[in-house]
VOTI-659328 format. One record per residue (C-alpha): chain; residue in one letter; x, y, z. Coordinates in Angstrom, 2 decimals, padded with zeros to 5 digits. Layout:
N
chain_resn_u_v_w
A_A_X_Y_Z
...
END
This chain:
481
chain_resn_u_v_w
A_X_000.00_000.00_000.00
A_X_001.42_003.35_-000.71
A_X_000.40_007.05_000.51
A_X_001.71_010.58_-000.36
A_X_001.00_014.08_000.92
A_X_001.88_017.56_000.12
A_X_002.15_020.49_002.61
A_X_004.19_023.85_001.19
A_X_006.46_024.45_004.07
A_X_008.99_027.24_004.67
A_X_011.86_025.62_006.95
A_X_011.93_021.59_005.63
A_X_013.23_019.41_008.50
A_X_016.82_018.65_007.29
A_X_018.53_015.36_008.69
A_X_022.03_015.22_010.09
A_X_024.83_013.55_008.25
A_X_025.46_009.84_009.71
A_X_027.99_008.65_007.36
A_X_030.04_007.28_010.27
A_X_028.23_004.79_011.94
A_X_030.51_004.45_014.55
A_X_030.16_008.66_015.34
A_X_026.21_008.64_015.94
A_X_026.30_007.79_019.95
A_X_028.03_011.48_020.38
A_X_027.00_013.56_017.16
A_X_023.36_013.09_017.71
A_X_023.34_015.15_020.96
A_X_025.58_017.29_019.70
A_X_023.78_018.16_017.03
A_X_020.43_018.79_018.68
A_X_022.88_021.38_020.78
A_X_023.82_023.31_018.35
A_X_020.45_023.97_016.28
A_X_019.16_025.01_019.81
A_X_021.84_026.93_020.41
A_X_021.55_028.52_016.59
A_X_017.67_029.11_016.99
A_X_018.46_031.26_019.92
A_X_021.01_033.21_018.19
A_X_019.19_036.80_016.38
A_X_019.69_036.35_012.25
A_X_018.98_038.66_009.28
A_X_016.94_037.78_006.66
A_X_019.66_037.65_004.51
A_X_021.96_035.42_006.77
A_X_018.30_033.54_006.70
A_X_018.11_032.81_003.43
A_X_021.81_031.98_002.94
A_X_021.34_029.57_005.80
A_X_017.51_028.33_003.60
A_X_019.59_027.69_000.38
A_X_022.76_026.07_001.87
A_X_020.04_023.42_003.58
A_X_018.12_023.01_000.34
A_X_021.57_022.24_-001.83
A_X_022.91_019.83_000.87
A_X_019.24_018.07_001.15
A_X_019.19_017.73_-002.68
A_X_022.87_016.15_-002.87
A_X_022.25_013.93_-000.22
A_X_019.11_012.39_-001.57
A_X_020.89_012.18_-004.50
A_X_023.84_010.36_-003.77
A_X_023.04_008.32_-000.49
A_X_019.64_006.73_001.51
A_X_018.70_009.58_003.84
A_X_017.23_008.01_007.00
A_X_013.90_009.68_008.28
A_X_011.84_008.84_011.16
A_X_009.57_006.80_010.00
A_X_011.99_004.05_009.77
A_X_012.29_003.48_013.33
A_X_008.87_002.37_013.54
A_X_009.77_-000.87_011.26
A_X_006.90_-001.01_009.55
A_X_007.28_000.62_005.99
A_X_008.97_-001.52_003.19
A_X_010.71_002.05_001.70
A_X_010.19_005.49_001.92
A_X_010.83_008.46_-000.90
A_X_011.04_012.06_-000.78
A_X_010.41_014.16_-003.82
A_X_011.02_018.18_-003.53
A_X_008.90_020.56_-005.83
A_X_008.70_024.88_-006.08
A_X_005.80_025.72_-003.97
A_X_002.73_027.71_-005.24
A_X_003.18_030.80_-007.01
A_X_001.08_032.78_-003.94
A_X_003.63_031.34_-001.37
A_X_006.96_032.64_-002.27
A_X_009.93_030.51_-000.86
A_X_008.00_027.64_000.04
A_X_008.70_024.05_-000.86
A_X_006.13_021.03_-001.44
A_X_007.60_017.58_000.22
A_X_005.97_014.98_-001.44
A_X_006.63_011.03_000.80
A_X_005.57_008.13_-000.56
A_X_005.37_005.12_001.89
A_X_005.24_001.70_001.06
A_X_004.40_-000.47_003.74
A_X_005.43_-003.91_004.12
A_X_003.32_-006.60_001.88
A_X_003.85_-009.28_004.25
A_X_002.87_-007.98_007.97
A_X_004.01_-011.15_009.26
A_X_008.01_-012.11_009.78
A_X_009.74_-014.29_012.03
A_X_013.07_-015.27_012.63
A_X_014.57_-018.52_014.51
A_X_018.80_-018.75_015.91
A_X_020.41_-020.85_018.00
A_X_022.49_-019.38_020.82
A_X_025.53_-020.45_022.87
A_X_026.52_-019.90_026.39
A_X_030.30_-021.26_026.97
A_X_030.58_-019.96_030.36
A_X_027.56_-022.21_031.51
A_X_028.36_-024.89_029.03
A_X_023.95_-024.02_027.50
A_X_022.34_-023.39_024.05
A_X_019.29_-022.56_023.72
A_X_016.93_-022.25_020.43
A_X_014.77_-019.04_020.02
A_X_012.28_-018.27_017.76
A_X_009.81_-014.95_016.82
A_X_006.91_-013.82_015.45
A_X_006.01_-010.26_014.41
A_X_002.98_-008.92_013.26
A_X_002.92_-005.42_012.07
A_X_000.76_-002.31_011.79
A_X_-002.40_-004.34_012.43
A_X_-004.64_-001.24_013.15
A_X_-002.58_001.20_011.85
A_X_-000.85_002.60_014.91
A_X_002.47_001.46_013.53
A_X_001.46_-001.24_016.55
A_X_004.02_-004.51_016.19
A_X_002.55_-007.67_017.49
A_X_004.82_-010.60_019.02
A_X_005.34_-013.77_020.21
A_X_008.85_-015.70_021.59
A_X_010.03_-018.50_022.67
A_X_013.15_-019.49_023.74
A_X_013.92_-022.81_024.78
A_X_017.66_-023.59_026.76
A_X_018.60_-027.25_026.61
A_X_020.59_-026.45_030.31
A_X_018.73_-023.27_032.17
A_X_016.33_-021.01_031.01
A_X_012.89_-021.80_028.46
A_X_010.40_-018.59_028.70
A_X_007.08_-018.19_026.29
A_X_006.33_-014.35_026.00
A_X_003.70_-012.35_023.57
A_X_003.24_-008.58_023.45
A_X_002.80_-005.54_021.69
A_X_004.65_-001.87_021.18
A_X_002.82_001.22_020.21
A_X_005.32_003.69_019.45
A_X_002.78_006.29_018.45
A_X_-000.37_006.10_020.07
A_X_-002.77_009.16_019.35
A_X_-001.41_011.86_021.63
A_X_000.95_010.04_023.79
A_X_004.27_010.68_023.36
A_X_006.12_008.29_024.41
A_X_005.94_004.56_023.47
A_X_003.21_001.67_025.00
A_X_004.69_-001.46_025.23
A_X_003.01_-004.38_027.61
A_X_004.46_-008.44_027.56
A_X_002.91_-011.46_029.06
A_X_005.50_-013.81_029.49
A_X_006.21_-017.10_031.20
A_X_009.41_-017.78_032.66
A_X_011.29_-020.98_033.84
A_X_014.88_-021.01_034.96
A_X_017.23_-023.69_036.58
A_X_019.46_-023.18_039.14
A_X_020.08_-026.29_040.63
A_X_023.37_-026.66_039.96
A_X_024.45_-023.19_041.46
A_X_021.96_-022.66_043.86
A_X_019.74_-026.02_044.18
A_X_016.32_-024.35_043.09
A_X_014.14_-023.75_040.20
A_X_012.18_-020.83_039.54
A_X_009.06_-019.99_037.47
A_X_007.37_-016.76_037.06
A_X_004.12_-016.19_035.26
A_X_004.19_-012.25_034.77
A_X_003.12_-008.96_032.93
A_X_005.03_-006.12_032.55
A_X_004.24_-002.56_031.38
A_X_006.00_000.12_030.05
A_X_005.17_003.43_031.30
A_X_007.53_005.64_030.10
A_X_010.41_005.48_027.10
A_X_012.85_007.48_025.79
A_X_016.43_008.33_024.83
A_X_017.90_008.35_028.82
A_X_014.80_007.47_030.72
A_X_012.70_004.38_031.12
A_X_010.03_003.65_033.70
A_X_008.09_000.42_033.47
A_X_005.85_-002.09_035.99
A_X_006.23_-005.77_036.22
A_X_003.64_-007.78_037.95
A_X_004.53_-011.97_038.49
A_X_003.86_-014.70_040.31
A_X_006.89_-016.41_041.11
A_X_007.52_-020.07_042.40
A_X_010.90_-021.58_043.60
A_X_010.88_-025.54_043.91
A_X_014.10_-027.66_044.56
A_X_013.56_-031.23_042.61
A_X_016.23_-032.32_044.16
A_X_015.78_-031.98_048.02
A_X_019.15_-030.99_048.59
A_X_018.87_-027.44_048.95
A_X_020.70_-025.58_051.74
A_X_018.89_-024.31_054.82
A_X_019.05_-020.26_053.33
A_X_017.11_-022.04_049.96
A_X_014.27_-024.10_051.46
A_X_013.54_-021.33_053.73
A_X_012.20_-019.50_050.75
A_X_011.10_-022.04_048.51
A_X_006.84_-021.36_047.69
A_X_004.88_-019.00_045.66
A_X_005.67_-015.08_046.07
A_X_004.08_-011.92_044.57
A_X_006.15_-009.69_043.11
A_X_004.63_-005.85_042.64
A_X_007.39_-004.02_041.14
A_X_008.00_-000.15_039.78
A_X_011.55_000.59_038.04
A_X_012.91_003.56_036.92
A_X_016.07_003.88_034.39
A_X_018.51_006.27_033.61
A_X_020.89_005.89_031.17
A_X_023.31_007.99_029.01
A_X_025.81_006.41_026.51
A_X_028.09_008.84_024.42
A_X_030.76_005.87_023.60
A_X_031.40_006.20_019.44
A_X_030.79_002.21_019.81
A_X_029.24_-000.11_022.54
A_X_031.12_-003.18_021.50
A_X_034.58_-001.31_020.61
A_X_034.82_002.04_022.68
A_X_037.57_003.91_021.78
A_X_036.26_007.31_023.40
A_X_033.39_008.46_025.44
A_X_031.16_007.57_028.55
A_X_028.29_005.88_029.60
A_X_026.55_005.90_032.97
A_X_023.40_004.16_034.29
A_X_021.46_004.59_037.34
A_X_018.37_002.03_038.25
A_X_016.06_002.24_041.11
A_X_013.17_-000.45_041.72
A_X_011.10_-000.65_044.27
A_X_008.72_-004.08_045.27
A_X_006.26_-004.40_047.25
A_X_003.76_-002.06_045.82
A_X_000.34_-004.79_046.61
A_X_-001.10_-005.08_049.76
A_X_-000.96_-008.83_049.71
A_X_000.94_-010.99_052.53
A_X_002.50_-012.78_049.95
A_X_004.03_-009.64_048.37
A_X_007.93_-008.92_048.23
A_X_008.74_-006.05_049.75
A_X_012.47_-004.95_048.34
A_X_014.60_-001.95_047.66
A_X_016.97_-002.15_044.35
A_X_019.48_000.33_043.63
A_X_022.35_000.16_040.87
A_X_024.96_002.36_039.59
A_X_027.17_001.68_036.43
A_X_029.88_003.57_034.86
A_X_032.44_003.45_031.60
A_X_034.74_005.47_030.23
A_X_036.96_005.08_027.26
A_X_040.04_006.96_026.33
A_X_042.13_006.66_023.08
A_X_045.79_006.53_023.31
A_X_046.68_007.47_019.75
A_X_048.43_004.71_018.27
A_X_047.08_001.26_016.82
A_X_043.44_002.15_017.50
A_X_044.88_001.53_021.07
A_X_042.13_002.01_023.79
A_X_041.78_002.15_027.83
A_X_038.89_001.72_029.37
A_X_037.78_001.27_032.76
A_X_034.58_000.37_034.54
A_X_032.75_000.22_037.92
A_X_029.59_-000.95_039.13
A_X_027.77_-001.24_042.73
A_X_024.64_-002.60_043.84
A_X_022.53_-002.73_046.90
A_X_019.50_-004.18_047.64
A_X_017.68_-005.28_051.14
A_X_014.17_-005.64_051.86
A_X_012.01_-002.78_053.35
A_X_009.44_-002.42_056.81
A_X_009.52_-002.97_059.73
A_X_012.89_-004.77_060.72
A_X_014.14_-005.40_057.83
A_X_017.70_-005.60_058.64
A_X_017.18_-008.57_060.80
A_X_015.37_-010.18_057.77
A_X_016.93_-012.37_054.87
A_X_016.57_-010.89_051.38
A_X_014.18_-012.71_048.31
A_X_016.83_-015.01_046.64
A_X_016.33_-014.00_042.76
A_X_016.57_-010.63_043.88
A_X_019.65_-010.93_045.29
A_X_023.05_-010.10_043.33
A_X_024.96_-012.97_041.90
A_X_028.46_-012.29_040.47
A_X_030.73_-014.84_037.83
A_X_030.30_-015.33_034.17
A_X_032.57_-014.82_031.28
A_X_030.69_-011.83_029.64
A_X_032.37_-009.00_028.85
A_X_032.00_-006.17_031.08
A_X_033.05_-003.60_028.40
A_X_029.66_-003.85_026.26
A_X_026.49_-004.03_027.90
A_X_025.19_-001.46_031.30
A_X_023.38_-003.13_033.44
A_X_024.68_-003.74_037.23
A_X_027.28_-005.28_038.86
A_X_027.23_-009.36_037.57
A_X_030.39_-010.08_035.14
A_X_033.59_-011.18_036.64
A_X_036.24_-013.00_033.90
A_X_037.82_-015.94_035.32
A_X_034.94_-017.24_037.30
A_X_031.65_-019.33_036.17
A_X_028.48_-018.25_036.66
A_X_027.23_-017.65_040.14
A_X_030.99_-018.89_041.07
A_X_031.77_-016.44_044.32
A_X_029.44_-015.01_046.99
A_X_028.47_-016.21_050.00
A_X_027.46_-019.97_050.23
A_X_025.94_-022.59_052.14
A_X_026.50_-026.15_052.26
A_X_023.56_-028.23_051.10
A_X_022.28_-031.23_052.33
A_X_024.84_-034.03_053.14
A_X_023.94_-037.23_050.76
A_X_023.53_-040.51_053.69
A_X_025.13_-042.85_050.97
A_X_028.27_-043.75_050.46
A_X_030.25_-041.66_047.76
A_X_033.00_-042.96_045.44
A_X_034.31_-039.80_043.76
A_X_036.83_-038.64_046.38
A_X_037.53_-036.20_043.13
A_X_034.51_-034.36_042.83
A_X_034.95_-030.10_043.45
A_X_033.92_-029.32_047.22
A_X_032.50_-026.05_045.80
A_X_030.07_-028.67_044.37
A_X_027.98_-029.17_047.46
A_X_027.51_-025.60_048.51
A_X_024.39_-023.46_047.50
A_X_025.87_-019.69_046.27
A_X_022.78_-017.72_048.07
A_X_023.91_-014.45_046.01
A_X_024.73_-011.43_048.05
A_X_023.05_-008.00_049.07
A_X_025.70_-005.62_048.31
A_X_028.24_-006.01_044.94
A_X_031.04_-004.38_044.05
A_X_033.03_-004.89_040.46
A_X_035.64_-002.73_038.57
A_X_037.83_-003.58_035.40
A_X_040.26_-002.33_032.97
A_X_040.48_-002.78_029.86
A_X_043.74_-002.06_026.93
A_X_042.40_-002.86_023.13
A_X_044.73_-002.44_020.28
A_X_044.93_-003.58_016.71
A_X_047.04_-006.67_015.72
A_X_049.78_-005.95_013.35
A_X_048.02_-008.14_010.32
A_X_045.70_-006.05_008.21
A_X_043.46_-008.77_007.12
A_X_042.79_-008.89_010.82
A_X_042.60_-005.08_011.47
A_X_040.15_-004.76_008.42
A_X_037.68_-007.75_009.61
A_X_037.76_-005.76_013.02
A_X_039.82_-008.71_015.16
A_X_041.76_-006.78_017.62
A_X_043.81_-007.71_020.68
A_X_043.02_-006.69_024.51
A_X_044.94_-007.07_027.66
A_X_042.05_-006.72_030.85
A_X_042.28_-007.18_034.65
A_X_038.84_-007.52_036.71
A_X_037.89_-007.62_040.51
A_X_034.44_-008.03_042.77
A_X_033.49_-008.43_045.76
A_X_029.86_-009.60_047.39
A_X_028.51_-009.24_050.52
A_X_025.89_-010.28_052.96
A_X_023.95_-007.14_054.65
A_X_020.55_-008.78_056.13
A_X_019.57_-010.31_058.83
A_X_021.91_-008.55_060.74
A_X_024.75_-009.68_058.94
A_X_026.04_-006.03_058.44
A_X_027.24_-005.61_061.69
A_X_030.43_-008.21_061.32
A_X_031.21_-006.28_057.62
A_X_034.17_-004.26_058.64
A_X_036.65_-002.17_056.71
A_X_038.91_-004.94_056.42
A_X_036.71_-007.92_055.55
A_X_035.46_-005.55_052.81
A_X_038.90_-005.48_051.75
A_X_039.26_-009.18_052.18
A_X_036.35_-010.06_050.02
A_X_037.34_-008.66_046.78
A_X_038.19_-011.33_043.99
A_X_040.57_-010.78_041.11
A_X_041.77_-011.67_037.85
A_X_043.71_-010.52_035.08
A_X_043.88_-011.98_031.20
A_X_044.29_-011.32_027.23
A_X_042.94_-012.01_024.66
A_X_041.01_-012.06_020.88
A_X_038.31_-010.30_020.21
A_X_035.89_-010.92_017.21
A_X_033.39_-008.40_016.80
A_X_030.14_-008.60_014.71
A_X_027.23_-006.18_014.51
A_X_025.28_-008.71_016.60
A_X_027.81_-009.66_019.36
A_X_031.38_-009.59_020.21
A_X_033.31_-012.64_021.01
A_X_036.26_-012.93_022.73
A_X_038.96_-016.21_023.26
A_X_040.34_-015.27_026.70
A_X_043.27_-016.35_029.03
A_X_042.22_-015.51_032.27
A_X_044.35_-016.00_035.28
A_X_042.60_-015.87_038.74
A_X_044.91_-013.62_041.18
A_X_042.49_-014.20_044.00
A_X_039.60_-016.25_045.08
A_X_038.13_-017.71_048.22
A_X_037.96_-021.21_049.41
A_X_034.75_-022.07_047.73
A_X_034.52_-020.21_044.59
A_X_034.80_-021.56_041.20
A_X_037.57_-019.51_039.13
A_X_039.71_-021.49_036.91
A_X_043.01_-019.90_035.09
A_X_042.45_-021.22_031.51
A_X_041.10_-020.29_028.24
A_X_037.59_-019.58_028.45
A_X_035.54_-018.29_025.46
A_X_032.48_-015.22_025.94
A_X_029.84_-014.34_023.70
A_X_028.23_-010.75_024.57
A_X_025.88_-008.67_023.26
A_X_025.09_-004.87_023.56
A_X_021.23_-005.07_022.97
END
C-alpha cells in the first residue's frame, strides 16, 4: 500500500549527516545542541536565506547520492520510503512542497529462529519470533517468543509496542511472558514466574516500566541448603523501576572514546498482599573510554555497585528474596552491555558469593575427586562491588585489522557481601577489603554487529575457598542489545 501528501512548508526538517556509523552515539546530541543553540542566536533575513539555500543544496545532494534516514523508519513497519522536492505555489513565495511516498510492508508477518551459545555455563538454547505489524494502523508490532535452553532457562512471552499512540508521546509497550529457569546446579532451586510487565515511560535516557509476576521456587532435588528451602513457595512480586541511562561511547562493542553511565532504582512491594515482596533495588554503572593514539589503542575502565535489602519494619534482621539478590561470575564482557554489577572474567556463573552447604547425601560416595565447591548453594549477596580495565589495540596483520579482530589485555575484581539479617554488623573495613576477587587476562576479540566474542586467558589472582575460578582459556559471547 502506498500514501503521499503535500504540505508547502517554509523551513523543511533537514537530517544530520550519519555517514560514520561508529560517530552517531556522540554527534546526535551534539547536534540537537547546536540547532538550539543557533535558533536562539538573532539572524537577518539575509543570513536567513543563505542559511535556507545552503540546507536546500545539501538536502538535494544527499538524496541524491546516499539513503537519507527519516523517522519513519524506526517504527519498522514501511517496506521504503521516498522524498520528492517541488517549487511551492506561485502565492507562497519561498515555500517548498515535500511529497513522501510510503510503502508499507506486503507481508505484515516475519519471524526469525537462531540458536544461541553460552560457553561460560556450558547451555544453548533455540529461540524463535513472530512479528505482526501495523495491524490497526498505529504502527502497533505484534509478538510472540520463545526461547527454549537445553541447560537453564525456556520462557514463552507475547506482546505488543505502540510507538505512536494518538497523543501520547512516548511509546506503549506491555508483555505477558512465562518464565522458567534452573538453578540447581548453582543454587539447588528452580524458579518460574508467570508475569506482565508494562512500560510506562520510554525514551532516549529514561525508562520507567511495571512488572507484575507470580513467582515459584521448587528444589527437585531436596538438597537445597537451609538459606534455599527457607524461601522455597509462591511469592508476589509488585514491582515499579525507573532507568537512567546515558551512553556517548562512538561504539558499545569497541569504545575507543566516550562515557556511559546508568542509574536504576526499583522498588517491590507495591500490593497489599501478605505474599508480596517487599524490596529496595538500587544500581549504579559507569564506563569510560580513552584513546591513546596509536594502533586504535584504547583504555577503558569500569565500575559498578549494587545494593539491595528488603524494606518495613525490621528489615535488617530479615533475609533478602533469593532472585533478587546479586549474583556475580560469568565470562561476559564487562566492556559492552550497562546493566549492574554481575560479570567477573575468570569465574563461572554464580561462582563467588556467600554460600551454604547443602544437604549431606547418607550414601556412600565414590568420587573422592569431585569439586567441594560442588555441594555448597551460592545464596547471592546484598551488596556487589566490580571494577575492570580494559587495553584494546589492533594486531599488526591487516586482514585482521580490516575484519575488526583486535587484541586486549584486561584485569577484573568483585566483591559480594551479605547485609541482612543482621549480617552487616560483622562487615568491617577490612573484611570488605578481604572479600574482593581478582583476575587478570588477554585475549582475541571478534566483533560482529550482533555480538562480540572474545577467546580469553584468564588467570585468577584471587579467590576464596569455595569459589569456582579457573586460570584457563575460556571463550564469551556478549551482546550490547
Amino acid at each position: 500500500m502506498a500514501s503521499s501528501s503535500k504540505e508547502p512548508i517554509s523551513n523543511p526538517p533537514i537530517p544530520d549527516d550519519d555517514d560514520e556509523e561508529e560517530d552517531d552515539y556522540e554527534e546526535i546530541d551534539e547536534d540537537d545542541e547546536e540547532e538550539e543553540e543557533r535558533e536562539r542566536r538573532p539572524v537577518t533575513e539575509e543570513s536567513r536565506v543563505r542559511s535556507d539555500r545552503a540546507k536546500m543544496e545539501n538536502l538535494f545532494r544527499r538524496l541524491s547520492s546516499e539513503r537519507v534516514p527519516i523517522r519513519v523508519h524506526d517504527l519498522d513497519i514501511f517496506d521504503s520510503v521516498k522524498i520528492t522536492l517541488d517549487s511551492g505555489p506561485p502565492e507562497l513565495p519561498g515555500t517548498t512542497n515535500v511529497v513522501v511516498e510510503i510503502v508499507e510492508s506486503e507481508n505484515p508477518l516475519t519471524g526469525s529462529v537462531g540458536v544461541f551459545s553460552k560457553p561460560e555455563a556450558r547451555a544453548w538454547s533455540l529461540e524463535g519470533s513472530l512479528k505482526l505489524k501495523n495491524l490497526f494502523g498505529y504502527g502497533d508490532i505484534w509478538d510472540g517468543s520463545l526461547a527454549y535452553g537445553l541447560d537453564l532457562t525456556s520462557e514463552v512471552s507475547a506482546g505488543v509496542s505502540l510507538p505512536r499512540f494518538k497523543k501520547l508521546i512516548s511509546p506503549v509497550t506491555a508483555r505477558l511472558s512465562l518464565l522458567s529457569q534452573d538453578w540447581l546446579k548453582f543454587s539447588s532451586y528452580k524458579e518460574r514466574a508467570l508475569g506482565l510487565s508494562l512500560g510506562l515511560l520510554s525514551s532516549r535516557s529514561h525508562d520507567l516500566s511495571y512488572s507484575l509476576a507470580w513467582r515459584t521456587l521448587a528444589d527437585p532435588s531436596q538438597m537445597s541448603s537451609r538459606a534455599v528451602r527457607r524461601q522455597l513457595g509462591h511469592s508476589l512480586i509488585s514491582a515499579l523501576k525507573y532507568t537512567f541511562k546515558i551512553d556517548r561511547r562512538n561504539s558499545p562493542l569497541r569504545p575507543t572514546r566516550g562515557y556511559a553511565f546508568l542509574l536504576s532504582s526499583q522498588i517491590g512491594g507495591l500490593l497489599p498482599d501478605h505474599r508480596g515482596l517487599h524490596f529496595l533495588r538500587q544500581e549504579l554503572d559507569f564506563r569510560y573510554a580513552l584513546p591513546l593514539g596509536f594502533y586504535n589503542a584504547a583504555f577503558n575502565i569500569g565500575i559498578s555497585a549494587g545494593v539491595t535489602v528488603p524494606w518495613g519494619s525490621g528489615f535488617l534482621s530479615r533475609p533478602t528474596y533469593l532472585p533478587e539478590k546479586f549474583f556475580l561470575g560469568g565470562n561476559s564482557s564487562p566492556v559492552c552491555a550497562l546493566g549492574g554489577p554481575s560479570s567477573l572474567l575468570g569465574f563461572k556463573t554464580r561462582g563467588l558469593g556467600p554460600a551454604e552447604p547443602r544437604r549431606q547425601v547418607t550414601e556412600n560416595s565414590t568420587d573422592e575427586s569431585s569439586d567441594a565447591s560442588s555441594a555448597m548453594d551460592f545464596v547471592g549477596g546484598d551488596l556487589a562491588v566490580t571494577a575492570f580495565a580494559d587495553l584494546s589495540f589492533d594486531l599488526p596483520l591487516r586482514v585482521l585489522r580490516e575484519a575488526g579482530i583486535h587484541g586486549h589485555a584486561f584485569a577484573c575484581t568483585g566483591s559480594l557481601n551479605k547485609l541482612t539479617e543482621n549480617a552487616y554488623k560483622d562487615l568491617s573495613l577490612q573484611k570488605f577489603k578481604e572479600s574482593f576477587r581478582a583476575s587478570a587476562g588477554f585475549g582475541v576479540i571478534v566483533p560482529t554487529k550482533l555480538f562480540r566474542m572474545e577467546v580469553n586467558y584468564c588467570y585468577i589472582l584471587k579467590q576464596q575457598e569455595h569459589d569456582r575460578g579457573k586460570t584457563g582459556v575460556q571463550f564469551s559471547f556478549s551482546s550490547y542489545f
